[in-house]
N, CA, C and O atoms as a GROMACS GRO file, in nm:
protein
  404
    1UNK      N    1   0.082  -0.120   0.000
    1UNK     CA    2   0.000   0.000   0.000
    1UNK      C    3   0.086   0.126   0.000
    1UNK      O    4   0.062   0.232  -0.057
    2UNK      N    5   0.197   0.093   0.078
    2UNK     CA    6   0.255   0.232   0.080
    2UNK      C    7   0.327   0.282  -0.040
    2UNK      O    8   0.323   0.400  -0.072
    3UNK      N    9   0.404   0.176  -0.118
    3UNK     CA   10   0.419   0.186  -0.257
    3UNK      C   11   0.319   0.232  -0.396
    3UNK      O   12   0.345   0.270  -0.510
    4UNK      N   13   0.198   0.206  -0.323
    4UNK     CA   14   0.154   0.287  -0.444
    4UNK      C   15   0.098   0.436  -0.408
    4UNK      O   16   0.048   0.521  -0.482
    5UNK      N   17   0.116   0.437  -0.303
    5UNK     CA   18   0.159   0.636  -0.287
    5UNK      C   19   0.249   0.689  -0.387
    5UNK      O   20   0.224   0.782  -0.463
    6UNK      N   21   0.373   0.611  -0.380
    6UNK     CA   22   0.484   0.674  -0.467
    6UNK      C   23   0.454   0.603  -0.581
    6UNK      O   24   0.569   0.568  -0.603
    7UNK      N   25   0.402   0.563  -0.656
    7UNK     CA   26   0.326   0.513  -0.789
    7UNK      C   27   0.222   0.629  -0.837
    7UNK      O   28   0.195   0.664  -0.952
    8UNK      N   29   0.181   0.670  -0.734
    8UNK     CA   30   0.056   0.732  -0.769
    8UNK      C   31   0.138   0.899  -0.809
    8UNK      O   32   0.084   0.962  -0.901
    9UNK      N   33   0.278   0.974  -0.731
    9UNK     CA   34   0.312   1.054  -0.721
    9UNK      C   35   0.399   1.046  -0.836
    9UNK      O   36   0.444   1.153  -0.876
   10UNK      N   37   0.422   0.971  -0.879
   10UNK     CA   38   0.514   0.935  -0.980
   10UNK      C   39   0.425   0.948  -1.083
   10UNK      O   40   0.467   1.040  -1.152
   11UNK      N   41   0.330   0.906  -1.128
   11UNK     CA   42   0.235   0.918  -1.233
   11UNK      C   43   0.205   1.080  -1.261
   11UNK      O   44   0.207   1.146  -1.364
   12UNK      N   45   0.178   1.110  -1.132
   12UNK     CA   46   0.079   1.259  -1.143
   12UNK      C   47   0.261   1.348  -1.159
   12UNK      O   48   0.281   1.466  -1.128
   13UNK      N   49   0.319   1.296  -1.190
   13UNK     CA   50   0.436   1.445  -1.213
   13UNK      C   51   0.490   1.411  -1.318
   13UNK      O   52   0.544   1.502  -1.381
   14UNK      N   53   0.495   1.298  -1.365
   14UNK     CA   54   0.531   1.240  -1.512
   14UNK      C   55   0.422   1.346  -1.605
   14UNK      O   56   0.474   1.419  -1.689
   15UNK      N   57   0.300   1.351  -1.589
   15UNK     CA   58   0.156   1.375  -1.657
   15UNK      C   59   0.227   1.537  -1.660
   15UNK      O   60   0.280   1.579  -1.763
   16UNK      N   61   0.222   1.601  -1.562
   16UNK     CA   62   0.196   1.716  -1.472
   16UNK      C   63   0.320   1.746  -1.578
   16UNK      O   64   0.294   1.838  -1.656
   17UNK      N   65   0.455   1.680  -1.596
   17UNK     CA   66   0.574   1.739  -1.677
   17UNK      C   67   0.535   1.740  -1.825
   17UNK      O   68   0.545   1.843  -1.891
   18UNK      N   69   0.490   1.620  -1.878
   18UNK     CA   70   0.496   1.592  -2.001
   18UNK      C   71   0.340   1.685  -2.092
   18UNK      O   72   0.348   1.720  -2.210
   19UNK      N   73   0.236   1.705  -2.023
   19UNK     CA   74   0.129   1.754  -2.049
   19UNK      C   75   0.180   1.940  -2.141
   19UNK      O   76   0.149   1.958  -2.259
   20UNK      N   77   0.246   2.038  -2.071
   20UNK     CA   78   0.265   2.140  -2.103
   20UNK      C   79   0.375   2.131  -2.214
   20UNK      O   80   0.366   2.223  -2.294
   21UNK      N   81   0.437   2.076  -2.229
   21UNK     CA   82   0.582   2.011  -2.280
   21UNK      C   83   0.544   1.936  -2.342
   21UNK      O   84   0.651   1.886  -2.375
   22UNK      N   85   0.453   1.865  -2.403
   22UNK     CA   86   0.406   1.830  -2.568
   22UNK      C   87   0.274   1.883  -2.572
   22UNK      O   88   0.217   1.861  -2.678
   23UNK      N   89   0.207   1.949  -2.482
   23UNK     CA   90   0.131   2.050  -2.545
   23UNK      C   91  -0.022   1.993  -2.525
   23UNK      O   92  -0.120   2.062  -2.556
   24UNK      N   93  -0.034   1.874  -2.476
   24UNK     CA   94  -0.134   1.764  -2.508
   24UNK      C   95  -0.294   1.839  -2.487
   24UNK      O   96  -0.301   1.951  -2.435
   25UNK      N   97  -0.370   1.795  -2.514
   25UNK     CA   98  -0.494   1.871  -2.487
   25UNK      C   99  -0.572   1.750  -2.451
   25UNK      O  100  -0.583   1.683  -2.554
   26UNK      N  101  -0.630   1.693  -2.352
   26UNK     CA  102  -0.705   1.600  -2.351
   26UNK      C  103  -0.846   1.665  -2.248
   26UNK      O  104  -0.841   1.745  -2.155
   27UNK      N  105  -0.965   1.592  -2.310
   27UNK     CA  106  -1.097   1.641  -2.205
   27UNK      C  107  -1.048   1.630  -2.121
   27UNK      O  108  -0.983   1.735  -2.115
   28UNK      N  109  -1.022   1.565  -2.022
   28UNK     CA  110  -1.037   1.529  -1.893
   28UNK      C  111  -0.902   1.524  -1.807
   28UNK      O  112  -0.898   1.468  -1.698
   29UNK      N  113  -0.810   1.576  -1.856
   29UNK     CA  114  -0.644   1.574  -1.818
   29UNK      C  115  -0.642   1.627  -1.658
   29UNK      O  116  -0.559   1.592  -1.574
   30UNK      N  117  -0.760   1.723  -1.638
   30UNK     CA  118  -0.770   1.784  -1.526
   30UNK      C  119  -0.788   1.730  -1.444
   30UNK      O  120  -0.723   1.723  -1.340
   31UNK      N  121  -0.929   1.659  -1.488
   31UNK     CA  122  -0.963   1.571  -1.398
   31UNK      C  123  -0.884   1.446  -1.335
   31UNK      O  124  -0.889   1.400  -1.221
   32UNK      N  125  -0.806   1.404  -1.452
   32UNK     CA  126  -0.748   1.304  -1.390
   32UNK      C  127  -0.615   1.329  -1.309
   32UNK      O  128  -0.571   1.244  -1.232
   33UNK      N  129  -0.546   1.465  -1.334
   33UNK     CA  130  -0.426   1.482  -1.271
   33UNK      C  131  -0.513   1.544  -1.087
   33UNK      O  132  -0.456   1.499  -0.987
   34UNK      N  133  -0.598   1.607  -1.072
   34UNK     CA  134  -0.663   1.627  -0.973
   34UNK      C  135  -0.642   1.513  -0.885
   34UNK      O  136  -0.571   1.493  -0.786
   35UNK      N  137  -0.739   1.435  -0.963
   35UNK     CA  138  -0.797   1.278  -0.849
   35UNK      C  139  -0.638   1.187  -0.829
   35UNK      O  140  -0.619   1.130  -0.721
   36UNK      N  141  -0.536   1.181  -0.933
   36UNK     CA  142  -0.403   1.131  -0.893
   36UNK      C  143  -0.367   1.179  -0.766
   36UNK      O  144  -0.346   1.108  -0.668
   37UNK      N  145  -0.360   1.317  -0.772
   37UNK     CA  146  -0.297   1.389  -0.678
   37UNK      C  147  -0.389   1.379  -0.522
   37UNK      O  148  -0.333   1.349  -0.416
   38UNK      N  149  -0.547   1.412  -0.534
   38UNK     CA  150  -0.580   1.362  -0.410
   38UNK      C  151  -0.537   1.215  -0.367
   38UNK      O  152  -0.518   1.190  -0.248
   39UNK      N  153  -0.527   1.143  -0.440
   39UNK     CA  154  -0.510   0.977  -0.419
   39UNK      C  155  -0.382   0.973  -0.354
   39UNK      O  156  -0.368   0.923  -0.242
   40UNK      N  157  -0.304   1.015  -0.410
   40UNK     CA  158  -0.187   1.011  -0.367
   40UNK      C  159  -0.136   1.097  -0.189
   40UNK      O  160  -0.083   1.072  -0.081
   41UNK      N  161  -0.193   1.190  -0.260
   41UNK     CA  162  -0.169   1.276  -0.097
   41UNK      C  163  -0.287   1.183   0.008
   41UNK      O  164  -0.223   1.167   0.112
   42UNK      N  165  -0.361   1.148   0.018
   42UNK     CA  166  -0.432   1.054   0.103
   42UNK      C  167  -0.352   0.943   0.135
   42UNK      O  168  -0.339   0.933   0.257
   43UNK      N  169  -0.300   0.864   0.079
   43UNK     CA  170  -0.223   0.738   0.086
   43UNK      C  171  -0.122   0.790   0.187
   43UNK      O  172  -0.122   0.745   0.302
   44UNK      N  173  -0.023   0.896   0.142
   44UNK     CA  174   0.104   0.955   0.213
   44UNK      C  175   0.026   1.017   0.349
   44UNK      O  176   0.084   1.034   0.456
   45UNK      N  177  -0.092   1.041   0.329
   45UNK     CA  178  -0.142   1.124   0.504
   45UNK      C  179  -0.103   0.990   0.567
   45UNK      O  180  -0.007   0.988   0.644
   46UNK      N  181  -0.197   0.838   0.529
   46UNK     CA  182  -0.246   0.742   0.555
   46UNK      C  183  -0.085   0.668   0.628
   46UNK      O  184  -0.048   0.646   0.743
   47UNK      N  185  -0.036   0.654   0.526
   47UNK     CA  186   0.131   0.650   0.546
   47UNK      C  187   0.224   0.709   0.611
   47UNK      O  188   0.325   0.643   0.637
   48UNK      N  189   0.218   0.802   0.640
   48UNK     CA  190   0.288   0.861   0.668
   48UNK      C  191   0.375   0.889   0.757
   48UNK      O  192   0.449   0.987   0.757
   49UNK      N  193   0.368   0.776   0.862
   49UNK     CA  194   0.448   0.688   1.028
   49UNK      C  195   0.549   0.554   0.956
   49UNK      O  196   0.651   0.506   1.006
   50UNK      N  197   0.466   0.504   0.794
   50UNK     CA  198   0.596   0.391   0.812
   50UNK      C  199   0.702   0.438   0.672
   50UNK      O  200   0.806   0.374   0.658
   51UNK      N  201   0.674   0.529   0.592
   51UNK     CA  202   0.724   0.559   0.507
   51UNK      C  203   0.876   0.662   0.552
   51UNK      O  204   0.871   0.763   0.622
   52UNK      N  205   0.981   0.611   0.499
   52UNK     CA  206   1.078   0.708   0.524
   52UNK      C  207   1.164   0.732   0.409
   52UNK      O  208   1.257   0.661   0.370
   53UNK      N  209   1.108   0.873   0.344
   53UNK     CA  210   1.114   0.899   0.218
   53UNK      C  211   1.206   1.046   0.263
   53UNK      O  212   1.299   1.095   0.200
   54UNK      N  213   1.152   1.089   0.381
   54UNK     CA  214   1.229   1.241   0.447
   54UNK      C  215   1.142   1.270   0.555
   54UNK      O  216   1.117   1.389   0.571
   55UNK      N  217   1.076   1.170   0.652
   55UNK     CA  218   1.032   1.181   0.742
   55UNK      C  219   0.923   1.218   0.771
   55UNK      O  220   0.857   1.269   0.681
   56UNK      N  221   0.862   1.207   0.912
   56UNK     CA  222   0.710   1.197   0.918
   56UNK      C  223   0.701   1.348   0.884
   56UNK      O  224   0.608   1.338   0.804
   57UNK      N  225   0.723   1.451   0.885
   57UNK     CA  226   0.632   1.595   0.881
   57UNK      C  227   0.682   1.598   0.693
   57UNK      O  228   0.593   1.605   0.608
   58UNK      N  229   0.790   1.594   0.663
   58UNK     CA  230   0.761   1.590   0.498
   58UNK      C  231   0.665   1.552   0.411
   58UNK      O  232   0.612   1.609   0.315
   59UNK      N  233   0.644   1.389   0.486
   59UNK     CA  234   0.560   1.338   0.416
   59UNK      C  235   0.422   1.409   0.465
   59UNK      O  236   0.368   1.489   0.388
   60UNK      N  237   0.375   1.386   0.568
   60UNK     CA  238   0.226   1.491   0.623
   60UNK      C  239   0.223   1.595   0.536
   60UNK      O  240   0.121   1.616   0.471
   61UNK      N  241   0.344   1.680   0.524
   61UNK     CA  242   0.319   1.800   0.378
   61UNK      C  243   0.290   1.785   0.287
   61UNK      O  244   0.198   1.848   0.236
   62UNK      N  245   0.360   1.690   0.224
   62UNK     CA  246   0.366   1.616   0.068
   62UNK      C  247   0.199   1.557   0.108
   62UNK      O  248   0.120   1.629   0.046
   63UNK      N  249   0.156   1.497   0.155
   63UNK     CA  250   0.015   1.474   0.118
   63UNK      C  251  -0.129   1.573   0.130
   63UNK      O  252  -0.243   1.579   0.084
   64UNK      N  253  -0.051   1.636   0.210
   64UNK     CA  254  -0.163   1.770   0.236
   64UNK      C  255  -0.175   1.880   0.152
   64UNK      O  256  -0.271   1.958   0.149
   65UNK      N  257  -0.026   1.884   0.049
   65UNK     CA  258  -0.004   1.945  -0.050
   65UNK      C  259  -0.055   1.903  -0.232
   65UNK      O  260  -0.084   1.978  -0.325
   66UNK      N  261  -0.048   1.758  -0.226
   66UNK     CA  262  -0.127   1.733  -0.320
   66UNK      C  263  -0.285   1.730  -0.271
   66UNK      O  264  -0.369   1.789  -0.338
   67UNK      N  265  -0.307   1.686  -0.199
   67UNK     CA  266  -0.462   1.710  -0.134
   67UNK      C  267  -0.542   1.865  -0.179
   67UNK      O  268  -0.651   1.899  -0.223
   68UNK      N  269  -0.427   1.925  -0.143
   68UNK     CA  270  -0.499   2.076  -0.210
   68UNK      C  271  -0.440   2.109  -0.328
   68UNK      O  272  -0.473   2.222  -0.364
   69UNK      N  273  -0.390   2.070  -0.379
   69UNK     CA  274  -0.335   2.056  -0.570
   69UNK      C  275  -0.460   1.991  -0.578
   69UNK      O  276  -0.544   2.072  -0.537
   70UNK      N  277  -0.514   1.886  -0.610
   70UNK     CA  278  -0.607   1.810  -0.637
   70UNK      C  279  -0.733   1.878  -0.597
   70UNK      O  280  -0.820   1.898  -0.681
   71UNK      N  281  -0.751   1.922  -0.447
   71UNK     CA  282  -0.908   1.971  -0.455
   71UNK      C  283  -0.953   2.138  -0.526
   71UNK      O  284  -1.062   2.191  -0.550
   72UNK      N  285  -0.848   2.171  -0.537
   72UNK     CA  286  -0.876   2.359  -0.549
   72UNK      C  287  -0.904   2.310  -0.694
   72UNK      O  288  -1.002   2.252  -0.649
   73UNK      N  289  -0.908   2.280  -0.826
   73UNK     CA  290  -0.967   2.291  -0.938
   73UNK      C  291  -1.072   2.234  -0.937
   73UNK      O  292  -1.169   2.297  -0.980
   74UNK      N  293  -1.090   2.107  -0.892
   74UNK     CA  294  -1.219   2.009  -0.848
   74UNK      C  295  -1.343   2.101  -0.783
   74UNK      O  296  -1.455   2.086  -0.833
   75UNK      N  297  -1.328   2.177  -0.694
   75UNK     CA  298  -1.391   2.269  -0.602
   75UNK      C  299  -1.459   2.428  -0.668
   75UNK      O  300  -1.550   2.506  -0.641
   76UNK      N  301  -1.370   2.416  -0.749
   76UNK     CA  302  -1.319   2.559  -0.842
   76UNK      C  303  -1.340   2.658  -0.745
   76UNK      O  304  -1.424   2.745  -0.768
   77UNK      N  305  -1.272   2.657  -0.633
   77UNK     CA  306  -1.265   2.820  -0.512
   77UNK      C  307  -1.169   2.858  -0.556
   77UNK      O  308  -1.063   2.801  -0.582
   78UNK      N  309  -1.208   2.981  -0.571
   78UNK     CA  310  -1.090   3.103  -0.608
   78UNK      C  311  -1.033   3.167  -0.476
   78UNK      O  312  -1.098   3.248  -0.410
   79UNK      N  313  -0.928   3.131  -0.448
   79UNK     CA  314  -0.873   3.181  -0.328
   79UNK      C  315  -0.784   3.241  -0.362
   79UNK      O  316  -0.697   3.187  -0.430
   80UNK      N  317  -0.776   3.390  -0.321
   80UNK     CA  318  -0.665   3.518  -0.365
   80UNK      C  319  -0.510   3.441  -0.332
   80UNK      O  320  -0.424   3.437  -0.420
   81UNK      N  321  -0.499   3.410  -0.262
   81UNK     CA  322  -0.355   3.399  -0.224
   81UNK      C  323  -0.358   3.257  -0.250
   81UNK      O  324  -0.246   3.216  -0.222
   82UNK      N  325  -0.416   3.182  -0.281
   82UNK     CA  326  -0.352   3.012  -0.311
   82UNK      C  327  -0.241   2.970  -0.382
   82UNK      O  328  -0.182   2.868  -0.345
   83UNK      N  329  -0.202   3.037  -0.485
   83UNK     CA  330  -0.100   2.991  -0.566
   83UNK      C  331   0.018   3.033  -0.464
   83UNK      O  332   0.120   2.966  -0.478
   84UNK      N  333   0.021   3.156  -0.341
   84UNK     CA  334   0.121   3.181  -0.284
   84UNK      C  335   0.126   3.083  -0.174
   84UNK      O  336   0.228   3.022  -0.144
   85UNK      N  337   0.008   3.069  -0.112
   85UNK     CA  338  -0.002   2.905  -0.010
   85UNK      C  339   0.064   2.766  -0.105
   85UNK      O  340   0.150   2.696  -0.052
   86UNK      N  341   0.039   2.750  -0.177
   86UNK     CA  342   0.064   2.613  -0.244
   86UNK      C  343   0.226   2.644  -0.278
   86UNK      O  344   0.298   2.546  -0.260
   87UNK      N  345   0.275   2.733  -0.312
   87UNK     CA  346   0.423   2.757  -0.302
   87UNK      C  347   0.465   2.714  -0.217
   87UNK      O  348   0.514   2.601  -0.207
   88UNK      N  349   0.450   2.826  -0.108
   88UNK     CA  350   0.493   2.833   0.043
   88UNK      C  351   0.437   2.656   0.110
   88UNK      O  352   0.420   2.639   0.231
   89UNK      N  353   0.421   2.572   0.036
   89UNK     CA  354   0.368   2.457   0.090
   89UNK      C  355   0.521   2.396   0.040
   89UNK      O  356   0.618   2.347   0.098
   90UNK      N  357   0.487   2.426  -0.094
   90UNK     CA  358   0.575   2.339  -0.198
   90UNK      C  359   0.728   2.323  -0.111
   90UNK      O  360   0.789   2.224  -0.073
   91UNK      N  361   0.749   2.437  -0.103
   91UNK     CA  362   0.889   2.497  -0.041
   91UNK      C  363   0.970   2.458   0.077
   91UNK      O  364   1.089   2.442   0.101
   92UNK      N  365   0.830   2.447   0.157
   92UNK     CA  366   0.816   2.343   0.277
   92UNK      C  367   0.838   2.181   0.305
   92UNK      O  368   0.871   2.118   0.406
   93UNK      N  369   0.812   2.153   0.204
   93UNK     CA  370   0.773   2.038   0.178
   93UNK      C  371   0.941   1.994   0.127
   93UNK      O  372   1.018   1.943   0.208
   94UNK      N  373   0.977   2.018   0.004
   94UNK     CA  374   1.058   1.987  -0.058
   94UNK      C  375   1.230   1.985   0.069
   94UNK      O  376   1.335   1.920   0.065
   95UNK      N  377   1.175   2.093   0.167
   95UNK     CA  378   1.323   2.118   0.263
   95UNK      C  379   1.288   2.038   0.367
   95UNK      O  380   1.390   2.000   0.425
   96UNK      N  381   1.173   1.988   0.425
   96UNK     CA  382   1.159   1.881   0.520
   96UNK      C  383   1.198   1.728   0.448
   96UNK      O  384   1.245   1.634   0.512
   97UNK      N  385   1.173   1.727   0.340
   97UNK     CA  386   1.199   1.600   0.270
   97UNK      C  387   1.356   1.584   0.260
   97UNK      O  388   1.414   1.478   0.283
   98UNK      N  389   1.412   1.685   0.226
   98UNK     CA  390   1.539   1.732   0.163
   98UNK      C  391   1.629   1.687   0.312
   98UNK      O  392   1.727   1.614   0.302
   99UNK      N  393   1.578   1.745   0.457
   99UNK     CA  394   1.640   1.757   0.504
   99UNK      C  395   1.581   1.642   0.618
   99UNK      O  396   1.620   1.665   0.732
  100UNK      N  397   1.509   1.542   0.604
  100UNK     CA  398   1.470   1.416   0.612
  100UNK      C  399   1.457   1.417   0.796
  100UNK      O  400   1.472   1.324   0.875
  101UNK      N  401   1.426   1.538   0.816
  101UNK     CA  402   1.332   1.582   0.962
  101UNK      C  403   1.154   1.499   0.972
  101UNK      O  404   1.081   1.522   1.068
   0.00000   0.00000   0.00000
């Protein structure tokens, strides 16, 4: 189970890279990079005591961070400052992992 967290995170950034970068246009691309990304950040909440990828609060980020990657288009709330929250997540995330606290 805990492996396909990182299956699932691996998918949604493969998509997430290759989508803008050949340009792809598909109906539903949204939808499906959304629901990857909640899936995934659920698994890593779920996980997130036996996985040691950069430790328990990285991972708690990393899933709480796709959790809201995934729900804010799904939801469609326009929240003024989100793209600066989801940074300031990102940022977070990437230096707790990095620094395997």
């Amino acid at each position: 189970m805990k492996n396909l967290a990182v299956i699932l995170l691996a998918i949604w950034l493969i998509i997430m890279g290759l989508v803008p970068l050949l340009n792809l246009r598909l109906p539903s691309i949204d939808l499906i990079l959304a629901l990857l990304a909640i899936a995934a950040g659920v698994l890593f909440l779920f996980n997130s005591t036996k996985l040691r990828l950069g430790g328990k609060y990285g991972i708690i980020f990393l899933g709480i961070y796709l959790i809201l990657v995934g729900l804010l288009p799904l939801l469609t709330i326009n929240l003024p400052a989100s793209g600066l929250i989801l940074n300031i997540l990102a940022i977070a995330t990437g230096v707790l992992l990095l620094l395997k606290r």
